[in-house]
Chimera marker file (.cmm) of the C-alpha trace (Angstrom):
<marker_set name="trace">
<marker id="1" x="213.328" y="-9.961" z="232.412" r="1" g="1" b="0" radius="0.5"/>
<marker id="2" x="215.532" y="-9.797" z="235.707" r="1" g="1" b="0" radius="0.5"/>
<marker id="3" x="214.036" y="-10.909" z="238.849" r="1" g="1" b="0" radius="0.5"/>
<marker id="4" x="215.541" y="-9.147" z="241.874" r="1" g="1" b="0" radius="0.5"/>
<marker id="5" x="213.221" y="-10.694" z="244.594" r="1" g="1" b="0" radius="0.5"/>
<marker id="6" x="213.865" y="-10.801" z="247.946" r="1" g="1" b="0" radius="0.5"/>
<marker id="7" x="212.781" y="-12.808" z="250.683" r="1" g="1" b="0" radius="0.5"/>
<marker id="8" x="210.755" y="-11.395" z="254.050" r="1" g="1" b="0" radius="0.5"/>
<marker id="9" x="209.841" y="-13.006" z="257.567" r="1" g="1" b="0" radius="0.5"/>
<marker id="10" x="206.319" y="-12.022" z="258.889" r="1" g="1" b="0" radius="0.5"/>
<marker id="11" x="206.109" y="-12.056" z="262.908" r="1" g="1" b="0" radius="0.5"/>
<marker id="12" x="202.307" y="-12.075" z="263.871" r="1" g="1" b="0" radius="0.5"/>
<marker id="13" x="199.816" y="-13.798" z="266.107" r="1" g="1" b="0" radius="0.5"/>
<marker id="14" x="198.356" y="-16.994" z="264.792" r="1" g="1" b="0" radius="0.5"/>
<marker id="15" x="195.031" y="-17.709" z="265.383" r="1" g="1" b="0" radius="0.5"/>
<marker id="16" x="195.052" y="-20.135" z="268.257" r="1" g="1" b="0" radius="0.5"/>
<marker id="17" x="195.484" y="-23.190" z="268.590" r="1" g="1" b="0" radius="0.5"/>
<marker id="18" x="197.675" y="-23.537" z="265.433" r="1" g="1" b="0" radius="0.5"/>
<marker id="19" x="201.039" y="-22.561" z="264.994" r="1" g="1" b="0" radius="0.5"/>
<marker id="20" x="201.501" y="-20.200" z="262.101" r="1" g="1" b="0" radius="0.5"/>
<marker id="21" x="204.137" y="-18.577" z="259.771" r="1" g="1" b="0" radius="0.5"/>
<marker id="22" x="204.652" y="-16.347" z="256.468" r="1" g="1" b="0" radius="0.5"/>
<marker id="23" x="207.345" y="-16.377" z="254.282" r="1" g="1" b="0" radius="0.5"/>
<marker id="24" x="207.018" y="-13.882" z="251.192" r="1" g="1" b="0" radius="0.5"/>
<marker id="25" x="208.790" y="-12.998" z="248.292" r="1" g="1" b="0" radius="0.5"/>
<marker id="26" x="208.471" y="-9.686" z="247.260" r="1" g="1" b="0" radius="0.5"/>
<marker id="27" x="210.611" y="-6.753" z="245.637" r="1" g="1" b="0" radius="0.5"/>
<marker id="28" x="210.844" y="-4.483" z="248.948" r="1" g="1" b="0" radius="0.5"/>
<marker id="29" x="209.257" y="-4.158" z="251.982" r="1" g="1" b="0" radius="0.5"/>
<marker id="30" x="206.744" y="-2.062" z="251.015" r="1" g="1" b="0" radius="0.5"/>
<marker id="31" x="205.504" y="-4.531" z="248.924" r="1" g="1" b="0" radius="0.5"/>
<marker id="32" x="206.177" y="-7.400" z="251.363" r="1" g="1" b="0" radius="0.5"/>
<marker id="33" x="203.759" y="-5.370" z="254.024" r="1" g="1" b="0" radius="0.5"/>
<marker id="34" x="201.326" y="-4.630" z="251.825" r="1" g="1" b="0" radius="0.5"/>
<marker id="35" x="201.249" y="-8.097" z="250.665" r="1" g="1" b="0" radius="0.5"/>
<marker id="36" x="201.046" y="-9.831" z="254.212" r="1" g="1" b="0" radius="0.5"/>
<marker id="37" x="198.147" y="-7.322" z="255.435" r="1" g="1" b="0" radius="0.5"/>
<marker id="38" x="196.167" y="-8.884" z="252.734" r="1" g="1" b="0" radius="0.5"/>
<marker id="39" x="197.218" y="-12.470" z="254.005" r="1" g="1" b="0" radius="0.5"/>
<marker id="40" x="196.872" y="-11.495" z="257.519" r="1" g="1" b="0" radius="0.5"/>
<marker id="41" x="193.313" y="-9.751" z="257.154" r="1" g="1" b="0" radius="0.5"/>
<marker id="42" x="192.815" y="-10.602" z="260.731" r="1" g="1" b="0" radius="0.5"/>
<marker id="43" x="195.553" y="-9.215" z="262.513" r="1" g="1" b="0" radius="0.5"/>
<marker id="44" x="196.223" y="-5.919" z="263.144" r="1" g="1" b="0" radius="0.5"/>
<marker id="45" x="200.170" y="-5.850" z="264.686" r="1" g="1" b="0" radius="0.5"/>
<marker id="46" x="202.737" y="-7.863" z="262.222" r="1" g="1" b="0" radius="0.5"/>
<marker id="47" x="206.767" y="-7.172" z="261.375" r="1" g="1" b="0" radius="0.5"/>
<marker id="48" x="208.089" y="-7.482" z="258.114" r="1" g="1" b="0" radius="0.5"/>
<marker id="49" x="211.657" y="-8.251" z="258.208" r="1" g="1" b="0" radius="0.5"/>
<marker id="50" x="213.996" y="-8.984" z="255.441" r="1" g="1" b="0" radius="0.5"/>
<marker id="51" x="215.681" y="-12.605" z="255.283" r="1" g="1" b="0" radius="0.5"/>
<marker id="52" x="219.267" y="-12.957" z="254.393" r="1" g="1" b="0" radius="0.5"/>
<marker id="53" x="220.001" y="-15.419" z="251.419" r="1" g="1" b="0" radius="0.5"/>
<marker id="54" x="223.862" y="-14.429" z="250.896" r="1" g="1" b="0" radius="0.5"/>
<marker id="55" x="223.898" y="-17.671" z="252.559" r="1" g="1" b="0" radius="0.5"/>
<marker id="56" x="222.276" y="-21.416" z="253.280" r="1" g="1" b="0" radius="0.5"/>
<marker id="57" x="220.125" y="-22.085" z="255.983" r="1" g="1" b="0" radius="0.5"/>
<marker id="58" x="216.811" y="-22.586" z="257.496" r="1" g="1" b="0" radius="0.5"/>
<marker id="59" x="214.312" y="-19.596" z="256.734" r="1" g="1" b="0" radius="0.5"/>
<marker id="60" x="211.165" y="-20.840" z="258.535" r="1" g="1" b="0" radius="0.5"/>
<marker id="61" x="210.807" y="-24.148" z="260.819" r="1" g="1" b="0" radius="0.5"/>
<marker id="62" x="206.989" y="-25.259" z="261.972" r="1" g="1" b="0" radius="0.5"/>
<marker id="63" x="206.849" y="-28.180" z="264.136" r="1" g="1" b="0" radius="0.5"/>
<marker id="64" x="203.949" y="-28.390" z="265.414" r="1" g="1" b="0" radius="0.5"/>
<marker id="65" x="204.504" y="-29.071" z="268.650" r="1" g="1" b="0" radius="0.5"/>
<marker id="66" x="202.458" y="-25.919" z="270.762" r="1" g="1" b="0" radius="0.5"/>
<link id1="1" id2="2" r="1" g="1" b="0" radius="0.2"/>
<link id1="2" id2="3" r="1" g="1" b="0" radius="0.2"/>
<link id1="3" id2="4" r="1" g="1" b="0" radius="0.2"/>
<link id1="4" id2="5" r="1" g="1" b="0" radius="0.2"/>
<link id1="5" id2="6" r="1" g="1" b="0" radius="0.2"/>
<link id1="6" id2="7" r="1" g="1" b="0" radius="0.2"/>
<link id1="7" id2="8" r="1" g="1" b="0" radius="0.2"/>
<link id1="8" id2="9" r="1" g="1" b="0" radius="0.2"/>
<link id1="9" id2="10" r="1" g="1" b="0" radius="0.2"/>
<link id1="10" id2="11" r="1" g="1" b="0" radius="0.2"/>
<link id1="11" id2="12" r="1" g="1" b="0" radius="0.2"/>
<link id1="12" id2="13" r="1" g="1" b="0" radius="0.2"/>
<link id1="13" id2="14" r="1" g="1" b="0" radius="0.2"/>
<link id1="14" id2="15" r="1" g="1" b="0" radius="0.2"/>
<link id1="15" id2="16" r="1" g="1" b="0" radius="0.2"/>
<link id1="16" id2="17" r="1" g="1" b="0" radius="0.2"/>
<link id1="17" id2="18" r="1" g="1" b="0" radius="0.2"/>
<link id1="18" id2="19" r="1" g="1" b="0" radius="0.2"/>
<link id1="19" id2="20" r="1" g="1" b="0" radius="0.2"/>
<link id1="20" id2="21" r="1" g="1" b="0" radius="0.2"/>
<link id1="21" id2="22" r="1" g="1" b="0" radius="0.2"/>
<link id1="22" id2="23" r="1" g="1" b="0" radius="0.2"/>
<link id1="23" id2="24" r="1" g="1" b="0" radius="0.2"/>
<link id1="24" id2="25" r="1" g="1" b="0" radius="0.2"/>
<link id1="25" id2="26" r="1" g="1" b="0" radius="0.2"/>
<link id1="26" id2="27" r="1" g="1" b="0" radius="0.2"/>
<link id1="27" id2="28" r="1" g="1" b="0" radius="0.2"/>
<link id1="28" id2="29" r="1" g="1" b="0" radius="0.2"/>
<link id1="29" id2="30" r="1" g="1" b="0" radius="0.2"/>
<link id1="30" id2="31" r="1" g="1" b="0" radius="0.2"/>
<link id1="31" id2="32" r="1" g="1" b="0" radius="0.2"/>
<link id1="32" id2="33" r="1" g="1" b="0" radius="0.2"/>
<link id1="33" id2="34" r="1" g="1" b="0" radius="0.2"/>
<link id1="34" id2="35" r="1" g="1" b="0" radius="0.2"/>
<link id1="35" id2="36" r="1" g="1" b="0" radius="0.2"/>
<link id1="36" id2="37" r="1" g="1" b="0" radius="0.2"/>
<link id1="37" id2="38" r="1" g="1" b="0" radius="0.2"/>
<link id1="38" id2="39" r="1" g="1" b="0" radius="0.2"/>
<link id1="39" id2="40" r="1" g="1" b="0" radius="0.2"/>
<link id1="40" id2="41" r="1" g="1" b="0" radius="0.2"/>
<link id1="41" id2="42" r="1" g="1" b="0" radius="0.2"/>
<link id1="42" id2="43" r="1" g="1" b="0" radius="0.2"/>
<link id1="43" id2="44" r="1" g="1" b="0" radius="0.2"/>
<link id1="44" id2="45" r="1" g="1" b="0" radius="0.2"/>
<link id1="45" id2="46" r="1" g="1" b="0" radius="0.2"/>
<link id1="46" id2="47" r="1" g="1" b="0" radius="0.2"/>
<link id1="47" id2="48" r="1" g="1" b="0" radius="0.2"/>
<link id1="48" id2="49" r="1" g="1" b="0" radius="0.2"/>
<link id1="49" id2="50" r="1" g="1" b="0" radius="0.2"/>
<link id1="50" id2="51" r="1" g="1" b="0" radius="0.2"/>
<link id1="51" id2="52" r="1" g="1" b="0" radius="0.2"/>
<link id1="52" id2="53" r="1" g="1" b="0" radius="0.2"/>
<link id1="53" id2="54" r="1" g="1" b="0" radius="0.2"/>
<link id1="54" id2="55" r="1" g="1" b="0" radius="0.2"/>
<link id1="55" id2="56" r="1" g="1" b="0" radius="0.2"/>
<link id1="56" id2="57" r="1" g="1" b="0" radius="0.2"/>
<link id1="57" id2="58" r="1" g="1" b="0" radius="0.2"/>
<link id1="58" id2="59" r="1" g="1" b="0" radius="0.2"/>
<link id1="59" id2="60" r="1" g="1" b="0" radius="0.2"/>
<link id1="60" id2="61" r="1" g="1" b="0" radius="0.2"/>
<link id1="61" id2="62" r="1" g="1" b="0" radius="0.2"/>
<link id1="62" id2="63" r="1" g="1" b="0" radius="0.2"/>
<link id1="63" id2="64" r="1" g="1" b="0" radius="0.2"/>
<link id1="64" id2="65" r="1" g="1" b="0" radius="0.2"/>
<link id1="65" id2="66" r="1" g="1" b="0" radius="0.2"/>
</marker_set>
């Protein structure tokens, strides 16, 4: 069975005082949304938006310096 996953950024407000981020892989963005609200129980304003893997790099970076 083919895979066609893609990979999605979600933008929200951690709960302070720890940094926070959400990388999902999901088959659209409908998906991807519906998955992060049940992540992100707690927050009511998030963006979904598409990664692009045509090529290498860094998708997330946490450093946990706040």
């Amino acid at each position: 069975m083919k895979s066609n996953m893609k990979i999605f950024k979600v933008i929200f407000e951690p709960i302070y005082p720890v940094g926070g981020h959400l990388i999902i892989a999901a088959e659209d963005i409908a998906q991807a949304v519906s998955i992060a609200k049940e992540t992100i129980y707690w927050e009511t304003e998030i963006e979904v938006i598409e990664v692009e893997i045509a090529n290498s790099g860094v998708i997330s970076f946490a450093s946990g310096d706040y």
